[in-house]
Structure formats: C-alpha cells, structure tokens
C-alpha positions as CSV (number, residue, x, y, z in Angstrom):
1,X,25.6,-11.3,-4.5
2,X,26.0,-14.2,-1.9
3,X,23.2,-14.9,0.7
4,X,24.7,-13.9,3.8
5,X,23.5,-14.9,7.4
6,X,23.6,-11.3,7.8
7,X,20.8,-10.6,5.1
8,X,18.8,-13.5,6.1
9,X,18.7,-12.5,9.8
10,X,17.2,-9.3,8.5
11,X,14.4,-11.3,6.0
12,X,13.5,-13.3,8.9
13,X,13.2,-10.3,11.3
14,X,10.7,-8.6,8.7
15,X,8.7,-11.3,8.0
16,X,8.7,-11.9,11.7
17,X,7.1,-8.3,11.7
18,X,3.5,-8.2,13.7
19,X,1.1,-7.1,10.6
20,X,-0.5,-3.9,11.7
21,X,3.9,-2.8,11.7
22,X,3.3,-3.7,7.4
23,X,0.0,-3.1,6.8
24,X,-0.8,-0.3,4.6
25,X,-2.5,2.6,6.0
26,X,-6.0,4.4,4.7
27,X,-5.7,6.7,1.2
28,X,-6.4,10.0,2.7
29,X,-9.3,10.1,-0.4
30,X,-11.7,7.3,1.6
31,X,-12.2,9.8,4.8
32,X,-15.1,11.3,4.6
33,X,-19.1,11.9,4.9
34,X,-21.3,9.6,2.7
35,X,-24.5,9.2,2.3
36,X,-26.9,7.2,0.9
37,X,-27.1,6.0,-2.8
38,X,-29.6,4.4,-5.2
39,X,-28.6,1.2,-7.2
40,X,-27.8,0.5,-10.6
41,X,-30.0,-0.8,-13.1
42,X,-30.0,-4.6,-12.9
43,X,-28.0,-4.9,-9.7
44,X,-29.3,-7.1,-7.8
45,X,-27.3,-7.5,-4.7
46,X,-27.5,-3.6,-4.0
47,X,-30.0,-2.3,-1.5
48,X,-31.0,1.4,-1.9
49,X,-30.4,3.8,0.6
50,X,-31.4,7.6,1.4
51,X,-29.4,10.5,1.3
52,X,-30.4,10.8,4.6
53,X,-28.8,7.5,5.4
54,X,-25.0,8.2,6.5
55,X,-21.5,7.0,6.9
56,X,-19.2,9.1,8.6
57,X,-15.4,7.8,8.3
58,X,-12.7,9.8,10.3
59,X,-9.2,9.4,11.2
60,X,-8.9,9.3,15.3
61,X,-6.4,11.2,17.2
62,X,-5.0,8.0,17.8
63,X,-4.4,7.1,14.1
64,X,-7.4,4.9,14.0
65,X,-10.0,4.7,11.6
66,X,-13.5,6.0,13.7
67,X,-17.1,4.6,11.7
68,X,-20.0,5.6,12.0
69,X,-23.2,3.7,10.1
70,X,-26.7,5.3,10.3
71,X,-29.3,3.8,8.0
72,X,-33.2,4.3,8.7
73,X,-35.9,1.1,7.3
74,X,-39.7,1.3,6.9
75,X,-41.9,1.9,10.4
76,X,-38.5,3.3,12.6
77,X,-36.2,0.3,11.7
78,X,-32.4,1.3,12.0
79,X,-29.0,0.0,11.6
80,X,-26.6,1.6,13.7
81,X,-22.8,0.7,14.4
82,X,-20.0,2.9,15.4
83,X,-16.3,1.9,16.1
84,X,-12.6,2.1,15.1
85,X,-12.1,0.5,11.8
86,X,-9.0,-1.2,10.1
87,X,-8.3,-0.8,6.5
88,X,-7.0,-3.7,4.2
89,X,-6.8,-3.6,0.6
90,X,-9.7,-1.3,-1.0
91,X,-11.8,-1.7,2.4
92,X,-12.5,-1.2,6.3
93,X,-13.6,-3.8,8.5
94,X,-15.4,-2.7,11.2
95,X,-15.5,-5.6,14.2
96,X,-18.0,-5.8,16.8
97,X,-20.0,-8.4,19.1
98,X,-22.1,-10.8,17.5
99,X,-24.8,-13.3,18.5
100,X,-21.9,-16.2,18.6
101,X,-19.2,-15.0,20.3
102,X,-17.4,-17.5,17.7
103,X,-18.3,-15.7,15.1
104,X,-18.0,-11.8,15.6
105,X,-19.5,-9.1,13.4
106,X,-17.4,-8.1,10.7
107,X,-18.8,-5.4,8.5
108,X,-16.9,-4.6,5.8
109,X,-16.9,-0.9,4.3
110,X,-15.7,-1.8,1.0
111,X,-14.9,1.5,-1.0
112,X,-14.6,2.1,-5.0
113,X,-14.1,5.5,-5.9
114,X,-16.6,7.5,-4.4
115,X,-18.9,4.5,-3.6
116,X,-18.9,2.6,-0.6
117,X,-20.8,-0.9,-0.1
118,X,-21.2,-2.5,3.3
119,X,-20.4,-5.7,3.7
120,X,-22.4,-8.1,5.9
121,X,-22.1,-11.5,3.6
122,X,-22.7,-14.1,6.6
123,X,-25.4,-11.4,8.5
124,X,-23.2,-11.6,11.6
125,X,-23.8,-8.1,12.0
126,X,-27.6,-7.6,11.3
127,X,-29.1,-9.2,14.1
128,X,-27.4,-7.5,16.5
129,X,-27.1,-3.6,14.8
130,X,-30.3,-3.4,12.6
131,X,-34.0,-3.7,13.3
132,X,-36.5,-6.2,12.0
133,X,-36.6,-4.3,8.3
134,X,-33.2,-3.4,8.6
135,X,-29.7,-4.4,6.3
136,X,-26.4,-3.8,6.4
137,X,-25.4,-6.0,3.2
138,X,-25.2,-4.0,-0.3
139,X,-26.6,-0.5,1.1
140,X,-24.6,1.8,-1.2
141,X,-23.1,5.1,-0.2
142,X,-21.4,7.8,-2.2
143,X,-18.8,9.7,-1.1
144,X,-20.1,13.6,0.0
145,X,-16.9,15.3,1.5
C-alpha cells in the first residue's frame, strides 16, 4: 500500500496529539484503601510502616486521580500530602510545591500488585510534607479494598 499524503497528514496529527489525549488511564484494580506494610527480609531500601499508616487513592468526579498519604514517625512526626494524581506506566505521580520552586515535589506511588511504594528518590518531597523523623521514600503499603 503507497504512502499517501492523506495517511501521513493523519500520523502527523496523532503524534501531534497533546499526551494526556494518549496516555493510558488507571487499572480500575490500583483504586483503593492501603495501608501500611512491613518489609521484606533483606530489603534494604524499604521503610516499614503501620497498618495505621494509610493511602487512600480514589477516582474524582472529574476523572482525576485524588491521593491521600497519612504516615505517623516516632514523638508525633507525620508525612502528609493530598492531591490529584496522574498515572503513567505501573505508577502515580503525585506533584506538589517544593523547597526550590525548580525543582517541585514529585512523589511517586509506584504500585505492584497489591503493594504500593512511595517514591521520593531526590527528597523533594520530604522537607516540605514530613516531620523531622518523617519519610516518604520506600514506606510500603498493601492494598486493603
């Protein structure tokens, strides 16, 4: 079959596409209530959490992904962080202000099967959201309902 200018006028026009028009939207099977997890042996990027530590993911009226992060340190120490969320792959990112306004928060929700691992590889995030004893990177969730 020839390449028409026809055909290619339509290639262009998808790949000229804004990316939230492509992008893939949330598996119904990552909204949820989870809460916190312990680690595996030997793991040593993972950070324990309590049961009592949540993460409450919900789709919005709007179609948006709505977050909610609640974790609770030694002596009162939280992290807290609530917003709309985008998904991309196998995780959400969560955006918010940071310290440098060059370089915003970006936690990541990063979900595998019923787990879900926050993301906070450069600590953009923990400054602002979490108390002195506090973490967002490698607290471990599973997935409740």
């Amino acid at each position: 079959m020839p390449v028409t200018r026809h055909y290619l006028a339509g290639l262009l026009s998808t790949l000229a596409c804004p990316l939230a028009a492509v992008a893939a939207e949330a598996p119904a099977a990552v909204f949820g209530q989870y809460a916190g997890a312990k680690c595996p042996k030997n793991n040593t990027t993972c950070v324990p959490a309590n049961p009592s530590d949540q993460v409450h993911v919900a789709r919005g009226t709007d179609g948006k992904a709505k977050v909610s992060v609640r974790i609770a340190f030694g002596q009162g120490h939280t992290c807290r962080m609530d917003g709309n969320a985008e998904w991309t792959g196998d995780k959400f990112t969560l955006r918010a202000d940071g310290l440098d306004p060059n370089a915003p928060c970006e936690l990541a929700l990063k979900i595998q099967g019923s787990m879900l691992t926050l993301e906070d590889p450069d600590s953009r995030c923990q400054p602002v959201y979490c108390g002195a004893r506090g973490v967002f990177n490698g607290t471990r969730f599973v997935r409740r309902r």
